[in-house]
C-alpha positions in Angstrom: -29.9 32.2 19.3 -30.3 30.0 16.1 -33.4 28.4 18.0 -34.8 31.2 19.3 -35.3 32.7 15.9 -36.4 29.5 14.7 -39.3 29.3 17.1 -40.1 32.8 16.2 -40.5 31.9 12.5 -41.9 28.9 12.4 -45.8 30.1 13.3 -45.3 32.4 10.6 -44.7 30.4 7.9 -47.1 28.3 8.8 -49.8 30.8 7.6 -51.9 30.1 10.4 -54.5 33.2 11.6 -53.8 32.6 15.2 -49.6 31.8 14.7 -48.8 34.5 16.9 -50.6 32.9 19.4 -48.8 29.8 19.7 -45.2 30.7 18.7 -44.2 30.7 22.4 -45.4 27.4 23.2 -43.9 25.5 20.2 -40.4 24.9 21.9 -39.8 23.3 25.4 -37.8 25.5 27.8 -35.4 23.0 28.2 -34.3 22.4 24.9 -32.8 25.6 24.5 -29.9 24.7 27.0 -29.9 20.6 25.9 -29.2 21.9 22.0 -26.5 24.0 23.1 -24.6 21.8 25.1 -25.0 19.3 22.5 -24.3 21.3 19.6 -21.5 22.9 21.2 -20.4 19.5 23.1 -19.8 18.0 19.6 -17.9 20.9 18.1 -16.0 20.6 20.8 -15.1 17.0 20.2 -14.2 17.8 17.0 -11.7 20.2 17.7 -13.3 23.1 16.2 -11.8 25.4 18.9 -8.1 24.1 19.0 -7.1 26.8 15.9 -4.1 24.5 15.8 -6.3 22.0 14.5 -7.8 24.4 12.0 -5.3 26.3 10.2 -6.4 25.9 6.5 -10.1 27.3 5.8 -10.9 23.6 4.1 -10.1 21.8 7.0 -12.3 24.1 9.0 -15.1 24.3 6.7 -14.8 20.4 6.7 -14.5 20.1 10.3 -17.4 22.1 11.1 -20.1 20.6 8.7 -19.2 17.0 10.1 -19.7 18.3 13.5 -22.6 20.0 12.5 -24.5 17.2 10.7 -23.0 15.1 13.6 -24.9 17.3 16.2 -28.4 17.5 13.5 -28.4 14.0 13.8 -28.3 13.4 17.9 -30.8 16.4 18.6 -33.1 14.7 15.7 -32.7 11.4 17.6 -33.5 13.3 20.7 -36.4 14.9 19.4 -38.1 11.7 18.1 -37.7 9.7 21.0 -38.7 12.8 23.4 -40.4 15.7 22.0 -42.2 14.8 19.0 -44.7 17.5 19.3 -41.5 20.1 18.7 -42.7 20.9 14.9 -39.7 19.4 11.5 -39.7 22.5 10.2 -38.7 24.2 12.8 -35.8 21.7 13.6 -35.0 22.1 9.9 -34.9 26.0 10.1 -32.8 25.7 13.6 -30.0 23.5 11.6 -29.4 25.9 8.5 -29.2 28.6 10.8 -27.2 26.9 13.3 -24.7 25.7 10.6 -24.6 29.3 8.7 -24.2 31.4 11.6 -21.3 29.7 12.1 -20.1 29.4 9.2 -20.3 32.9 8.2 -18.6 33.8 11.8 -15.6 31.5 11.1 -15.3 33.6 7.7 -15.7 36.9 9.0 -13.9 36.0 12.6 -10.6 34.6 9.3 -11.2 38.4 7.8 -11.4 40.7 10.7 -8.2 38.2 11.6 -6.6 39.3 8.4 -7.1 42.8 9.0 -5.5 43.7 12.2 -2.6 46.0 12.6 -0.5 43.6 14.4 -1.6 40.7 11.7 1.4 39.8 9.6 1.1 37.9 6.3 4.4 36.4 6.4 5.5 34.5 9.4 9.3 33.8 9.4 10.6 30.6 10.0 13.7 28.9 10.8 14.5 25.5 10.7 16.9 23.5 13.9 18.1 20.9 11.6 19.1 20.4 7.8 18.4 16.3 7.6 15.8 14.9 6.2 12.9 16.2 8.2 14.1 19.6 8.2 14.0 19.4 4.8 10.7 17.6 4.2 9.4 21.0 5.6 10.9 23.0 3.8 9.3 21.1 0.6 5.8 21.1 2.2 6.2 25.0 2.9 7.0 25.5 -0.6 4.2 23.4 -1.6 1.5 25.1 0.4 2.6 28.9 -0.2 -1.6 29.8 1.1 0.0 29.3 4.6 1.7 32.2 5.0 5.1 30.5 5.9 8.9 31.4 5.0 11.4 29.7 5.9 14.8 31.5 5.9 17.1 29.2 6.5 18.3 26.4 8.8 21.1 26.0 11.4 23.2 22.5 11.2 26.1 21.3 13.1 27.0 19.6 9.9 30.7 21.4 8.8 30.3 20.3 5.6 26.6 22.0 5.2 27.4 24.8 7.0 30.4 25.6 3.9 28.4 24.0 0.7 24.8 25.5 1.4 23.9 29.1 1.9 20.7 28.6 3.1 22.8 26.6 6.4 23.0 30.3 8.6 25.2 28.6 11.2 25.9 26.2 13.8 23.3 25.4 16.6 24.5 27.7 18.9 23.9 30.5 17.5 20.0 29.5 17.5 19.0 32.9 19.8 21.6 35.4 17.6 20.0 34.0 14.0 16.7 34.0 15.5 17.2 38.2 16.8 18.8 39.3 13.5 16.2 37.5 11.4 13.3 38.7 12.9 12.1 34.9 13.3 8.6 34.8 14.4 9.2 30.6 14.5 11.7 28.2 15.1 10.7 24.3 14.4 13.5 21.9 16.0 14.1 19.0 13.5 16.9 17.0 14.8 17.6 13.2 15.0 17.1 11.5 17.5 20.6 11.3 18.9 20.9 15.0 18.9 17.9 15.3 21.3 19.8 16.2 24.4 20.5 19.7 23.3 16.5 20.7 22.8 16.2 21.6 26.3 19.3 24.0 26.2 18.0 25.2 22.5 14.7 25.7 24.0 15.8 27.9 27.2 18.0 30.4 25.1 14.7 30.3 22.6 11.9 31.7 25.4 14.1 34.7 25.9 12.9 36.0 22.4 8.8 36.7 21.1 9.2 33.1 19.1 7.4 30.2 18.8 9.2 27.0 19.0 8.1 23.6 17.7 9.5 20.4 17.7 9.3 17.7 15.2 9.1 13.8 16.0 11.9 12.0 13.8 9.7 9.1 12.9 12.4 7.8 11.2 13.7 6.3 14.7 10.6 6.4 16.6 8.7 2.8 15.5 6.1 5.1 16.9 4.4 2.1 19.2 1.0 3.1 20.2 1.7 3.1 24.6 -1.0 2.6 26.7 -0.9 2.7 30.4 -1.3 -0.5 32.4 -1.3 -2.1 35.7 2.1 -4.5 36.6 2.6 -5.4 40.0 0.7 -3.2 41.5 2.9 -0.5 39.0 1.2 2.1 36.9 3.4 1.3 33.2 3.4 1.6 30.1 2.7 -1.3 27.3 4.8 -0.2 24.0 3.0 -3.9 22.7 -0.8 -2.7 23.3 -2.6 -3.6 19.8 -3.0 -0.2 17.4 -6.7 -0.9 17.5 -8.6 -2.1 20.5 -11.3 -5.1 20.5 -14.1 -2.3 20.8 -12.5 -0.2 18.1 -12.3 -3.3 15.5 -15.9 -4.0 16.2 -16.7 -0.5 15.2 -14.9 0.4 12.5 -15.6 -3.3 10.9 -19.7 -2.7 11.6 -19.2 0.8 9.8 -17.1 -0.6 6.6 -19.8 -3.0 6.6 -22.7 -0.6 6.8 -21.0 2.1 4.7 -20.4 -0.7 2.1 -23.9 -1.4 1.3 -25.3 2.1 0.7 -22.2 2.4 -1.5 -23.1 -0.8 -3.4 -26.6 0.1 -4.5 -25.6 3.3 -6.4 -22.2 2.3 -7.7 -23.2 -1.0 -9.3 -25.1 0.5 -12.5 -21.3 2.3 -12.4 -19.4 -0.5 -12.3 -21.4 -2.1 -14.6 -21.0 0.6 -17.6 -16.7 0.6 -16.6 -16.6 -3.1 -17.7 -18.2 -2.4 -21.0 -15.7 0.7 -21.3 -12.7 -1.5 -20.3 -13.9 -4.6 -22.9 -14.3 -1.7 -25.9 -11.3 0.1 -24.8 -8.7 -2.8 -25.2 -8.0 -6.1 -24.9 -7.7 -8.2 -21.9 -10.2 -9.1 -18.7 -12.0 -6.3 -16.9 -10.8 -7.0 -13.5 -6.7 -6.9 -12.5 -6.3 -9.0 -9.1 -2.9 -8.2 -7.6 -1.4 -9.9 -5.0 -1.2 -7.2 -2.0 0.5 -6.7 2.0 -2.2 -6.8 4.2 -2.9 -6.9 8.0 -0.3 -8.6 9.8 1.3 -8.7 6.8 -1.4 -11.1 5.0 -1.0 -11.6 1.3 -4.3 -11.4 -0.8 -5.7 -10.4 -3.6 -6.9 -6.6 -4.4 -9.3 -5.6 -6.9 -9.4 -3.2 -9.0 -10.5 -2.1 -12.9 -7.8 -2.8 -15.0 -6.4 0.6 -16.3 -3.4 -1.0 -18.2 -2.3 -2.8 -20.7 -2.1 -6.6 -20.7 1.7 -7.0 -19.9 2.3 -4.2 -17.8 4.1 -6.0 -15.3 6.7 -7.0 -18.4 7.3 -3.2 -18.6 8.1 -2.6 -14.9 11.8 -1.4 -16.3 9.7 1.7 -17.6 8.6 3.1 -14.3 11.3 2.1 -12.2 12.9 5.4 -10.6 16.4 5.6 -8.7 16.5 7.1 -5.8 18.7 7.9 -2.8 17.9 4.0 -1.2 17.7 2.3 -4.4 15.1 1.3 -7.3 11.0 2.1 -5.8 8.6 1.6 -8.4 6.3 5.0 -8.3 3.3 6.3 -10.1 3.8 9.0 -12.2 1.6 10.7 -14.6 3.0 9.7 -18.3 3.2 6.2 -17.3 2.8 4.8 -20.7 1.2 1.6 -19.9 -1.7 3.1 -18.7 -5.2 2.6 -21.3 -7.5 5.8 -22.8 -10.6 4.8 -20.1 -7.9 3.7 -18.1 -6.0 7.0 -17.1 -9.7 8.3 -16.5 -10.5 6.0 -14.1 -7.5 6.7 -12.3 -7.8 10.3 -12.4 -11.5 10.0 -11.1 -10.5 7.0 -9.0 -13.2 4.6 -10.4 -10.9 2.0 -10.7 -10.3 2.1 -7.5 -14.1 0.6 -7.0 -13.9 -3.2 -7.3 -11.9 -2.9 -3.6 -15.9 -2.8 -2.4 -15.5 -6.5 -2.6 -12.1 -6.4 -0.7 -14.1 -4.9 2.3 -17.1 -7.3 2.3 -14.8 -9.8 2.3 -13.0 -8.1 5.8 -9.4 -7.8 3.8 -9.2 -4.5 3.6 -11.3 -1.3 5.1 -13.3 2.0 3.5 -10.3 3.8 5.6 -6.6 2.9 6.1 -3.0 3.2 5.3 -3.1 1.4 1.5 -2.0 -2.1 0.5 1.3 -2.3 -0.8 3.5 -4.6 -3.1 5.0 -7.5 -1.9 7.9 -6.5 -3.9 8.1 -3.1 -1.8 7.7 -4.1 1.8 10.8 -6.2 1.0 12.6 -2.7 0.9 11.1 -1.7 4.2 12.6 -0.3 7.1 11.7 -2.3 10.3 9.8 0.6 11.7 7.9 1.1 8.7 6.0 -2.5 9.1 4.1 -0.9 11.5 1.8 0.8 9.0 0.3 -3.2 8.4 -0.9 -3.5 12.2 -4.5 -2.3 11.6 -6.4 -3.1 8.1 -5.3 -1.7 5.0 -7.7 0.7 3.3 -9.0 2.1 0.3 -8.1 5.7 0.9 -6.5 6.8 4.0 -4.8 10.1 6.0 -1.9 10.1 3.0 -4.2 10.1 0.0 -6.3 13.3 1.5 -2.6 15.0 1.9 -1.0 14.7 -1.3 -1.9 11.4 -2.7 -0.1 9.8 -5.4 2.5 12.9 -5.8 4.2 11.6 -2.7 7.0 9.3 -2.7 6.3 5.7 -1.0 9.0 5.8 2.4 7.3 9.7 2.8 3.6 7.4 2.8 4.7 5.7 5.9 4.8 8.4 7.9 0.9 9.8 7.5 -0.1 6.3 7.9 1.4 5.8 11.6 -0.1 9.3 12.2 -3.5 7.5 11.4 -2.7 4.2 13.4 -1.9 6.7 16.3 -5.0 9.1 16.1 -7.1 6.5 14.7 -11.2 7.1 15.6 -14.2 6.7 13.6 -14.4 10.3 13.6 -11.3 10.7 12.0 -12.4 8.1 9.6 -15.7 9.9 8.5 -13.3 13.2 7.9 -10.5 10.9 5.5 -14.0 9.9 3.5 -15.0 13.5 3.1 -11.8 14.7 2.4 -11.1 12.0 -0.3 -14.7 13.4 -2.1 -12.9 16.4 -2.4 -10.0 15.5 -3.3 -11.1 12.9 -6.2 -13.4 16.0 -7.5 -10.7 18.2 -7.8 -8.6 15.5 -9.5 -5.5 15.9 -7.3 -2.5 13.4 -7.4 -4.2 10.9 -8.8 -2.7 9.2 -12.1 
């Protein structure tokens, strides 16, 4: 449709006496199926009609203009190598109204969504499971109250939960009963592993009520190895060893940091250049701190970044050192006192982050990835959390476009074997769009 209108207006801005006379002949016939089974191929691709996918209105609007300047770009290649005569401003026309048609019929498709009888605002939740992944939801519900999401209350085995917590509304088998009385529209199953041989039973007694049921991976005893089917003796199997990122897949995502590094270069140096006098006027001490980081395979080197401290920070450790339930993590928090003037606005605009340009060049680290951590802090890693180090660390990755720096480090882990597993240089364009907005709107990071 968004062609068709294109080819009708383009002779008439051209201000041409005979445009009526040529508007039919300006577009081949058979580009009008080819650009909507591209167009529609790549949206497609990118998950734009999975809705699971594309619950929050920011990940669709973000979804959707990647797909859409995505699908620009492959019918502008095809037009140059094929159909030249096919006028630029009519392509130009095609895109905007390509892209804002359906834009504006996501947004009204949302409304008329909103406004149905049968719509409710609050869906009711409850949660199979009180340990620490059922509560991790909880907090991430709380956090995101736009969703529409209530939990009322969890059911745990657990005697001593099910006595000391009013929010524990029984044991497990009474999962159907709690479900009925509450008028649960969802249940999410988040047990430990161990416990898993009761979903099946849960999940029968479950389907006899109008609910949704989900189930939640413990990642805490999954290592989460990335399986991939293989040939043995003749035997279809599965290899739990197979490398998180393929030969092809290096190659790819090492020719885009390298490409992507470049154009960043040009316009950032005058940047860069104008922090270092800001850092040498600001206090005392070098422009540059080069810390000693975990990287692939568990590779030490050194990470660059704008200094945004005072000169003996690392003497003052004792000051942001916060006990938790598995010890002493060191965590970064926003009144951390050894931070400088230009220092804690660098980190809140992530400029300091910038130096880490070098880090890629130099193939220790990538644009996108889970980050490098301390030494120091991988010695208090769990075995299945040295996972995360089996592809390239990166300068912002899956965690830091989901909550960034307001997370705790062991709840890190997690996002970034979600990344290792879904990894795809699709996914990595959406992290580098989603970290734009998330550094503009100054979010988590201290």
């Amino acid at each position: 449709m968004a062609l068709v209108i294109s080819n009708y207006f383009r002779p008439l801005l051209s201000g041409l006496p005979f445009a009526e006379e040529i508007q039919k002949s300006l577009v081949p016939g058979i580009l009008y199926p080819v650009f909507a089974i591209i167009w529609v191929g790549i949206l497609f691709l990118h998950a734009i009609y999975d809705g699971r996918r594309n619950l929050y209105i920011v990940d669709e609007f973000t979804s959707l203009s990647l797909a859409s300047g995505l699908a620009a770009v492959a019918l502008a290649g095809l037009l140059y190598l094929s159909f030249r005569d096919v006028s630029r401003v009519l392509f130009l026309v095609f895109v905007a109204l390509a892209y804002g048609s359906l834009l504006g019929w996501r947004l009204v498709a949302r409304i008329i969504f909103r406004l149905q009888p049968g719509h409710k605002q609050i869906r009711r939740v409850l949660v199979v499971g009180a340990g620490p992944v059922g509560l991790e939801l909880e907090t991430q519900v709380n956090r995101r109250p736009y969703l529409g999401l209530e939990i009322i209350g969890f059911l745990d085995d657990d005697e001593t939960k099910l006595t000391n917590s009013p929010q524990i509304l029984g044991p497990l088998t009474h999962a159907r009963r709690v479900a009925s009385q509450h008028q649960v529209d969802d249940v999410v199953i988040a047990l430990p592993t161990w416990a898993y041989q009761r979903v099946n039973q849960l999940v029968a007694e479950l389907h006899k009520l109008p609910v949704k049921v989900w189930i939640i991976p413990d990642y805490f005893h999954l290592s989460l190895n990335k399986a991939q089917v293989e040939e043995f003796a003749g035997l279809p199997m599965l290899d739990l060893r197979a490398p998180a990122l393929n030969e092809y897949q290096r190659m790819i995502k090492r020719g885009f940091d390298l490409v992507m590094t470049f154009l960043l270069l040009l316009p950032t140096l005058p940047v860069m250049g104008l922090i270092a006098l800001a850092i040498r006027l600001d206090s005392r001490g070098p422009i540059l701190f080069n810390q000693p980081r975990v990287g692939e395979n568990g590779k030490i080197f050194l990470m660059h970044k704008f200094r945004s401290m005072v000169v003996d920070a690392d003497k003052r450790m004792e000051e942001v050192t916060r006990p938790t339930a598995n010890g002493k993590i060191v965590h970064k928090f926003a009144n951390d006192p050894r931070v400088t003037r230009i220092g804690r606005f660098l980190r809140r605009t992530s400029l300091d982050e910038l130096p880490q340009l070098l880090n890629v060049l130099k193939g220790e680290m990538s644009l996108v990835g889970p980050r490098p951590e301390l030494p120091m802090l991988v010695e208090q890693y769990e075995p299945w959390q040295h996972k995360r180090f089996s592809v390239p660390q990166g300068m912002t990755g899956w965690w830091q476009v989901n909550g960034r720096s307001d997370k705790p480090m062991h709840l890190n882990t997690e996002d970034d074997l979600f990344y290792i597993h879904n990894y795809s240089l699709l996914l990595d364009l959406q992290i580098i769009m989603k970290t734009v907005w998330v550094v503009l709107r100054g979010k988590g990071a201290y």
